[in-house]
LOBAFI-771443 format. One record per residue (C-alpha): residue number from 1; residue in one letter; x, y, z. Coordinates in steps of 0.25 Angstrom, whole numbers, plus 5000, padded with zeros to 4 digits. Example, Ala and Ser with C-alpha at 12.3 -4.5 7.8 and 13.67 -1.06 7.14 Angstrom:
REM residues 2
node i 1; aa a; xx 5049; yy 4982; zz 5031
node i 2; aa s; xx 5055; yy 4996; zz 5029
END
This chain:
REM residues 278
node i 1; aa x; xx 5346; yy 4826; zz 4379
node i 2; aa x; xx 5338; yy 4830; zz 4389
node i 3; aa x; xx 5326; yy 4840; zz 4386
node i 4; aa x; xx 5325; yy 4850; zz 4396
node i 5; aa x; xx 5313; yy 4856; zz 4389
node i 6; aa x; xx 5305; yy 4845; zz 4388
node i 7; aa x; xx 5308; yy 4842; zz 4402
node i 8; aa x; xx 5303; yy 4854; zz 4409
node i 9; aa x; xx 5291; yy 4852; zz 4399
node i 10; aa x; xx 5290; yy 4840; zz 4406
node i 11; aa x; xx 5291; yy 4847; zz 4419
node i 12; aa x; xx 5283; yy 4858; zz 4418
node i 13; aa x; xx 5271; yy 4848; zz 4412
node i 14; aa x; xx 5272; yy 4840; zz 4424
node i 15; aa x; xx 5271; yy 4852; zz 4435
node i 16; aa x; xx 5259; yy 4856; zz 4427
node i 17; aa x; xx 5252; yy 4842; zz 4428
node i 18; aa x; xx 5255; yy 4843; zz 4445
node i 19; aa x; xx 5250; yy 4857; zz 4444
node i 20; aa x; xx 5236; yy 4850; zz 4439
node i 21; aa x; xx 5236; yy 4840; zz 4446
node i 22; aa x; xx 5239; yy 4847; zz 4460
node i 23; aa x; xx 5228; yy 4857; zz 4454
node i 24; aa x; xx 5219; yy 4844; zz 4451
node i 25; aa x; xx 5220; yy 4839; zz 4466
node i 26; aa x; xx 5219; yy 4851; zz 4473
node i 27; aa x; xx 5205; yy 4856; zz 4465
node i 28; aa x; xx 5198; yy 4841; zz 4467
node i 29; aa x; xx 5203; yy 4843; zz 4483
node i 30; aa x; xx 5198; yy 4855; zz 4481
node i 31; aa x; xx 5187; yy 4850; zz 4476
node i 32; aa x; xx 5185; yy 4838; zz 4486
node i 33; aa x; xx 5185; yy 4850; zz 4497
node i 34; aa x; xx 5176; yy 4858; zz 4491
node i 35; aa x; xx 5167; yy 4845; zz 4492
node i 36; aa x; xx 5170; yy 4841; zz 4506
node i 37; aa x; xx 5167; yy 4856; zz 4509
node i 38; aa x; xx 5155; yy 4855; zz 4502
node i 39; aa x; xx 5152; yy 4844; zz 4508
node i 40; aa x; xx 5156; yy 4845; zz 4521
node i 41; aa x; xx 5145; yy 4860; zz 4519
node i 42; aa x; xx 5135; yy 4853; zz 4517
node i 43; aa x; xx 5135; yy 4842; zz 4527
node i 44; aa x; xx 5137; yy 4853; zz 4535
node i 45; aa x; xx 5124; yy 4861; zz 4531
node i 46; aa x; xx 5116; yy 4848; zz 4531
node i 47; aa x; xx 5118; yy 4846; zz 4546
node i 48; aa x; xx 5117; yy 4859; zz 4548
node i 49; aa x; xx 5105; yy 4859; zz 4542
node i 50; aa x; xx 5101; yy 4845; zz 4548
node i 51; aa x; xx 5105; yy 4852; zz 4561
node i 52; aa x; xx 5094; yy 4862; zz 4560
node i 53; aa x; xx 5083; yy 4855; zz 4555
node i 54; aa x; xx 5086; yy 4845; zz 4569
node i 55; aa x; xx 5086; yy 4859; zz 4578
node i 56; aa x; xx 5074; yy 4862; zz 4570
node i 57; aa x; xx 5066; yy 4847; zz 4571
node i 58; aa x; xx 5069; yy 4848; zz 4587
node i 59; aa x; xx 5066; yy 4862; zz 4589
node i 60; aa x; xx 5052; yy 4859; zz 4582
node i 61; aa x; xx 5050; yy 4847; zz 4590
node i 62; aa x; xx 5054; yy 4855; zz 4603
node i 63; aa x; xx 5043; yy 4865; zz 4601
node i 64; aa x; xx 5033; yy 4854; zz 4597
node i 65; aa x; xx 5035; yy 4845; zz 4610
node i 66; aa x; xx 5034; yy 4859; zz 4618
node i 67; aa x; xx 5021; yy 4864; zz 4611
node i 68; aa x; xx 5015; yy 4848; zz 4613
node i 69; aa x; xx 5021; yy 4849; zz 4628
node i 70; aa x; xx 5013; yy 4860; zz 4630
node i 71; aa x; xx 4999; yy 4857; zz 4624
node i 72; aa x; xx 5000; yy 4843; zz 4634
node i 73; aa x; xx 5004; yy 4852; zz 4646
node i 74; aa x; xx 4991; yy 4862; zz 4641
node i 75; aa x; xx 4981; yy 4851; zz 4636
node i 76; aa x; xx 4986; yy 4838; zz 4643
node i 77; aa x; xx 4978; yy 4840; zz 4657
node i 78; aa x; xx 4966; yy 4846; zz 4649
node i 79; aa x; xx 4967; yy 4833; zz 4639
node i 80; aa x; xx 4968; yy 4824; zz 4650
node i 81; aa x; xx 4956; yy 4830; zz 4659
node i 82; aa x; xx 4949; yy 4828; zz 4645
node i 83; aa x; xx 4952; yy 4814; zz 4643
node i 84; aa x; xx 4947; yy 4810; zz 4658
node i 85; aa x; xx 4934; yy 4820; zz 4658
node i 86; aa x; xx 4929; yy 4816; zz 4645
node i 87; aa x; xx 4925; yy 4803; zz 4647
node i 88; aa x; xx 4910; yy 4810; zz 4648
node i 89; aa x; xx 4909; yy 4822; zz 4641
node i 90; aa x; xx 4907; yy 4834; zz 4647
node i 91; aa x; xx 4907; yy 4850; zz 4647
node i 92; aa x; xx 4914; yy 4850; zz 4658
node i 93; aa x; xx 4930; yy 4852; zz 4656
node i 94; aa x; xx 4940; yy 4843; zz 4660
node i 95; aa x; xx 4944; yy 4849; zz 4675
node i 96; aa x; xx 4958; yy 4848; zz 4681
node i 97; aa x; xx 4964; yy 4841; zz 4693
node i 98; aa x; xx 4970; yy 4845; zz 4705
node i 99; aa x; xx 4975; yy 4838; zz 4718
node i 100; aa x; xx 4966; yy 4841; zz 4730
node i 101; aa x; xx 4971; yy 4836; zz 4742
node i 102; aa x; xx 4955; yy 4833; zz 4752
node i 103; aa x; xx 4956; yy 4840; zz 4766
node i 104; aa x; xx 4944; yy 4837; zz 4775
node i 105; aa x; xx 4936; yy 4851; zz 4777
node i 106; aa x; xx 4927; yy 4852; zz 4788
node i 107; aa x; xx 4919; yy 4863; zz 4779
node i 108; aa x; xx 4914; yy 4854; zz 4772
node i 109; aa x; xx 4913; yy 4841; zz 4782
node i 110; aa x; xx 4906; yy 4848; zz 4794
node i 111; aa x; xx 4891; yy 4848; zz 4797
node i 112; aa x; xx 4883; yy 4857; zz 4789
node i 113; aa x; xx 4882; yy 4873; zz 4792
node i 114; aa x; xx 4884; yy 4885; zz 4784
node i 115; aa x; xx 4898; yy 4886; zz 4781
node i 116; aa x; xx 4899; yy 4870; zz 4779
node i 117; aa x; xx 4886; yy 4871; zz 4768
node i 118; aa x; xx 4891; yy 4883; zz 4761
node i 119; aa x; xx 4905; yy 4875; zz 4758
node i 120; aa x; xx 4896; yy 4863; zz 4753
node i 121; aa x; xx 4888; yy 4874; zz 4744
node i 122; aa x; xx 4899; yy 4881; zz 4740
node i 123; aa x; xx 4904; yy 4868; zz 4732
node i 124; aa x; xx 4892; yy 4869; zz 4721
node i 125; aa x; xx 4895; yy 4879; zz 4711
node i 126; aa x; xx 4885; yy 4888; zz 4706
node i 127; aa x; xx 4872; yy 4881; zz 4698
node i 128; aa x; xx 4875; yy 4869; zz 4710
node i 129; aa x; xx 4883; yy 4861; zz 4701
node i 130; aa x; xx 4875; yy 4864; zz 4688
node i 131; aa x; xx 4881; yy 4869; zz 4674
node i 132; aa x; xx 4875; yy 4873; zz 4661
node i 133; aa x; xx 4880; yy 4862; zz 4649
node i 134; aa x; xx 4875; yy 4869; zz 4637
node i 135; aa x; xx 4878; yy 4858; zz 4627
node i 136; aa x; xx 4877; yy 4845; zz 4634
node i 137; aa x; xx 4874; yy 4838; zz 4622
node i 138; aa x; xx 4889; yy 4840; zz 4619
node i 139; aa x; xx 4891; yy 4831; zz 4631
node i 140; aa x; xx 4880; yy 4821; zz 4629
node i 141; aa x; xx 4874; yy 4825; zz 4642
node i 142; aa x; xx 4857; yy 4824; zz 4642
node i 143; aa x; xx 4849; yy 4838; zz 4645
node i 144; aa x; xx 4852; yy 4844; zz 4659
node i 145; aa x; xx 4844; yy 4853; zz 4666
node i 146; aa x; xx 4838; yy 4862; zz 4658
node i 147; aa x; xx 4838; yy 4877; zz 4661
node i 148; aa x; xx 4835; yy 4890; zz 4655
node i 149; aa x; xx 4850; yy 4891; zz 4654
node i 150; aa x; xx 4854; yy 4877; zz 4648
node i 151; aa x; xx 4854; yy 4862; zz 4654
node i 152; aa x; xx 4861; yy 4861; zz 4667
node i 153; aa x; xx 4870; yy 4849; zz 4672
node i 154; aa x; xx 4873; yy 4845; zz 4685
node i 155; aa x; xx 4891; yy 4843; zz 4688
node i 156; aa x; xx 4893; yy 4830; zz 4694
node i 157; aa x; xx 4902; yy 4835; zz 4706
node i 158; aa x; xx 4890; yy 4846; zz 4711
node i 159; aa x; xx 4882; yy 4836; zz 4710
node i 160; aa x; xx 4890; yy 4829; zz 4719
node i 161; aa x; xx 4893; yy 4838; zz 4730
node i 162; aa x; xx 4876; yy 4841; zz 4730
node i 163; aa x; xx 4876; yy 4827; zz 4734
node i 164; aa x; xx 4886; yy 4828; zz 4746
node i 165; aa x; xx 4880; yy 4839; zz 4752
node i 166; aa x; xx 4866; yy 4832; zz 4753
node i 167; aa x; xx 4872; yy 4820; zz 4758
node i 168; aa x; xx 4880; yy 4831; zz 4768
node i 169; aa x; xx 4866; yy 4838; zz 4772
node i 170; aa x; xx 4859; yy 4825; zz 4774
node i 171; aa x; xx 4870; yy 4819; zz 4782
node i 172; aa x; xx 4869; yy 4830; zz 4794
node i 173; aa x; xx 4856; yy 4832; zz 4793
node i 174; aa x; xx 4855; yy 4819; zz 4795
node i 175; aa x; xx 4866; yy 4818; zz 4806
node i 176; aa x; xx 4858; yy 4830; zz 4814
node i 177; aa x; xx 4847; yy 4824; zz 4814
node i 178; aa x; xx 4851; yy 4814; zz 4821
node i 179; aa x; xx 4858; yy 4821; zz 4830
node i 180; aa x; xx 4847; yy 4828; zz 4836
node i 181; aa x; xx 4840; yy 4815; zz 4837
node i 182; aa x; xx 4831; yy 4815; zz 4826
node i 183; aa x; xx 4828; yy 4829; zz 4822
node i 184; aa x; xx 4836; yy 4840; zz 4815
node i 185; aa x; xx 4827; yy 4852; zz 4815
node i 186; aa x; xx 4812; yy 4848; zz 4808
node i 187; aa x; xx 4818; yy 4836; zz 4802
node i 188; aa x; xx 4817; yy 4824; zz 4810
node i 189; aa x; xx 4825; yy 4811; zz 4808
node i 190; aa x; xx 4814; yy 4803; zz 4802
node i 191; aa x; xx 4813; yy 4817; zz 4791
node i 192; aa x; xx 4827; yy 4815; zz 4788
node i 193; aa x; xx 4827; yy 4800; zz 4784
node i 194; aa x; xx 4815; yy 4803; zz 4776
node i 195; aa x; xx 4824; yy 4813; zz 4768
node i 196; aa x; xx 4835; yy 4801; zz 4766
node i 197; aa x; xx 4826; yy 4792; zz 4761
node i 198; aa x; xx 4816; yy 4799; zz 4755
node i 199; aa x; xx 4811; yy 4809; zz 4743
node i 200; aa x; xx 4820; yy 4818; zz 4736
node i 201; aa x; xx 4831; yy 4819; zz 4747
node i 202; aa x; xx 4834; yy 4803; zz 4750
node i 203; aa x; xx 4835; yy 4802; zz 4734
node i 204; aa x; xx 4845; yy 4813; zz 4733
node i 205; aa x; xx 4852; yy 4808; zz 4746
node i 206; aa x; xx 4852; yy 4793; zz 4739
node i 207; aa x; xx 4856; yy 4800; zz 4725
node i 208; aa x; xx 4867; yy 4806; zz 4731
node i 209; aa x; xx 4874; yy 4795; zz 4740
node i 210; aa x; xx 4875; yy 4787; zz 4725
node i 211; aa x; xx 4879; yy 4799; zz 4716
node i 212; aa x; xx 4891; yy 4803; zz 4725
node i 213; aa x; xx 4895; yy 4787; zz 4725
node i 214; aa x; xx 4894; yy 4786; zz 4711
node i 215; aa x; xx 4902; yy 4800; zz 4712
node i 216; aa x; xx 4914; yy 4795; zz 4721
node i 217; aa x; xx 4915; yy 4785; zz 4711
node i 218; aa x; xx 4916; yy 4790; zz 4698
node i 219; aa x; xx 4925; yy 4801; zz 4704
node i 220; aa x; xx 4934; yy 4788; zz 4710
node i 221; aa x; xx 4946; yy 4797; zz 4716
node i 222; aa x; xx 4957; yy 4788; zz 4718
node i 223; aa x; xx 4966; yy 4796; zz 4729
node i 224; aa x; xx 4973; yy 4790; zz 4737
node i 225; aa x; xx 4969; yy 4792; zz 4751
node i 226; aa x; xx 4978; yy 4788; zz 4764
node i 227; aa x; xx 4974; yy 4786; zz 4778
node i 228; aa x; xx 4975; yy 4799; zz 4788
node i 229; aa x; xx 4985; yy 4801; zz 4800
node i 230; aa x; xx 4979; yy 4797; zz 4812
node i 231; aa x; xx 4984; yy 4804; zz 4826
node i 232; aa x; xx 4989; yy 4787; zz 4829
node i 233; aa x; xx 4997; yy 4789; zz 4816
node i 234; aa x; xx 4989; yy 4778; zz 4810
node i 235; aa x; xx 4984; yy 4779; zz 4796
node i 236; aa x; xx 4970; yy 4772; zz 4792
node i 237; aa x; xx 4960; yy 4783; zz 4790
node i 238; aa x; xx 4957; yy 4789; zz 4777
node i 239; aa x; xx 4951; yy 4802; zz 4777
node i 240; aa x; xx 4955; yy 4808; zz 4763
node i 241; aa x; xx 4959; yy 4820; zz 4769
node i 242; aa x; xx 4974; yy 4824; zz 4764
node i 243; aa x; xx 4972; yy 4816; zz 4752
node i 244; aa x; xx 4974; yy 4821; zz 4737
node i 245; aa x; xx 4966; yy 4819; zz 4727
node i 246; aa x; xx 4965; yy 4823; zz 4711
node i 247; aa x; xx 4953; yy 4831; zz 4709
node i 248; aa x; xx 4945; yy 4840; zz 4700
node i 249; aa x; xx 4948; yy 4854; zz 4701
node i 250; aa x; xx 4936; yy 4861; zz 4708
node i 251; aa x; xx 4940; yy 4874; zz 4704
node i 252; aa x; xx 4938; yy 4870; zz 4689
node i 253; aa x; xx 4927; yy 4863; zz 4692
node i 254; aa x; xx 4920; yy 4875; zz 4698
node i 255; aa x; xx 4926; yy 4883; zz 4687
node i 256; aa x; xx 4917; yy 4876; zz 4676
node i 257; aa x; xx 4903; yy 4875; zz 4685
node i 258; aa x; xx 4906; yy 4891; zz 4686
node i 259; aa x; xx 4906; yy 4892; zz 4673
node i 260; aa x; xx 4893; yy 4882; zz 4668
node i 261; aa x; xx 4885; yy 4882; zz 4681
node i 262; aa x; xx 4870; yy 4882; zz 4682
node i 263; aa x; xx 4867; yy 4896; zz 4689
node i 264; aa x; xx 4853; yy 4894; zz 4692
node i 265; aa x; xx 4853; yy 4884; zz 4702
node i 266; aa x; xx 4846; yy 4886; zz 4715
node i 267; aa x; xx 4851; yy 4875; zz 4725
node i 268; aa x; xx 4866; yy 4879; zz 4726
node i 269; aa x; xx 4870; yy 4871; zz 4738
node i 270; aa x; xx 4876; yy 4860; zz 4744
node i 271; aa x; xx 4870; yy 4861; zz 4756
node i 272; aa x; xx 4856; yy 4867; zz 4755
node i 273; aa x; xx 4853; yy 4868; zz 4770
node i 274; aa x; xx 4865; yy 4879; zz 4773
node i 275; aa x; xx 4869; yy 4874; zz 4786
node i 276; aa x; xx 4855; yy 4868; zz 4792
node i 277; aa x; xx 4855; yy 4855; zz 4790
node i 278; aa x; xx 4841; yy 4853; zz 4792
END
């Protein structure tokens, strides 16, 4: 006989066993999504995270390599200038560079007269070249000159232009004593080869055709010069007019004598006859 009651026993046992296992498998999908979730959260916090901290490293380097970019932009030339001028050391500061193009000016190339030997005087600064160095043991230089004021040293560019101008005033006055045959006002022609060759003048005179050698040398400017146009059109002169050349800037080197020259000095010019030759 077939037992109804036991059969929907059976039934209702095996609806209750899908019921649990469908319950089973959805909460470990459940659980399986919950992890993915999780999973998926924290991969994506992590490169977030990763994200920032790769923002953050290259802002940090961006502002670094500006900040380093600007100290070589403010401390390269001066660094540089450093490097080339310490060689000796020296109170004097490094001094910039500029591009100065020479020009011939007649000012300075005519014959001696007032205006001409004023142009010539006015390239000495005041102290004619001579600056106070109050601790040249710093600099292992021996005594200067001594003053009431402190030891007195010579700059080597005023020094040369003193030399130019002598060899400048004894050119013409030379050259005009020739010209009016052998005399130029008391001074006769055998006077004036006495003074080459003799005493305190012919020594100076020798002194200087040697130091501004030596000068030319050491300052060994490397321009490149080429030859002038001539009214032909041909090109074999050079003159050095027109010609650039890289040189100290004389504004800064007037800036610094301004400031440490030697006040007290009595010969200030370059051309101590004003304008008479004689």
């Amino acid at each position: 006989m077939f037992n109804f009651k036991n059969k929907g026993k059976a039934v209702l046992k095996n609806r209750n066993d899908d019921e649990e296992e469908q319950k089973r498998l959805t909460e470990a999908s459940d659980h399986e999504a919950n992890d993915e979730i999780h999973e998926t959260t924290q991969e994506y916090l992590f490169r977030r995270s990763l994200e920032r901290k790769i923002r953050n490293l290259k802002i940090a380097v961006g502002l670094l390599s500006v900040c380093i970019f600007g100290l070589l932009l403010l401390q390269g030339p001066y660094a540089y200038q450093k490097s080339r001028s310490r060689l000796i050391p020296s109170p004097v500061p490094p001094l910039t560079t500029t591009r100065v193009v020479f020009e011939k000016d007649e000012l300075y190339a005519r014959r001696p007269d007032p205006e001409s030997d004023a142009a010539w005087d006015a390239l000495l600064p005041p102290g004619r070249g001579f600056v106070f160095i109050p601790n040249p043991h710093e600099y292992g230089l021996p005594p200067g000159e001594a003053t009431p004021y402190g030891d007195i040293y010579s700059i080597a560019v005023f020094h040369q232009l003193h030399c130019l101008g002598q060899l400048r005033r004894f050119t013409w006055l030379f050259l005009d004593s020739i010209a009016e045959n052998g005399t130029h006002g008391e001074l006769t022609r055998q006077a004036i080869m006495q003074m080459f060759n003799e005493g305190d003048h012919a020594e100076h005179l020798h002194h200087c055709f040697d130091y501004l050698r030596q000068t030319i040398m050491c300052g060994g400017d490397m321009s490149v010069e080429w030859p002038r146009d001539e009214p032909d059109g041909r090109r074999f002169a050079v003159d050095g007019w027109g010609i650039p050349h890289e040189c100290k800037n004389w504004d800064t080197i007037m800036e610094y004598m301004d400031q440490n020259h030697f006040n007290m000095s009595t010969n200030t010019e370059i051309a101590p006859l004003g304008g008479n030759v004689g």
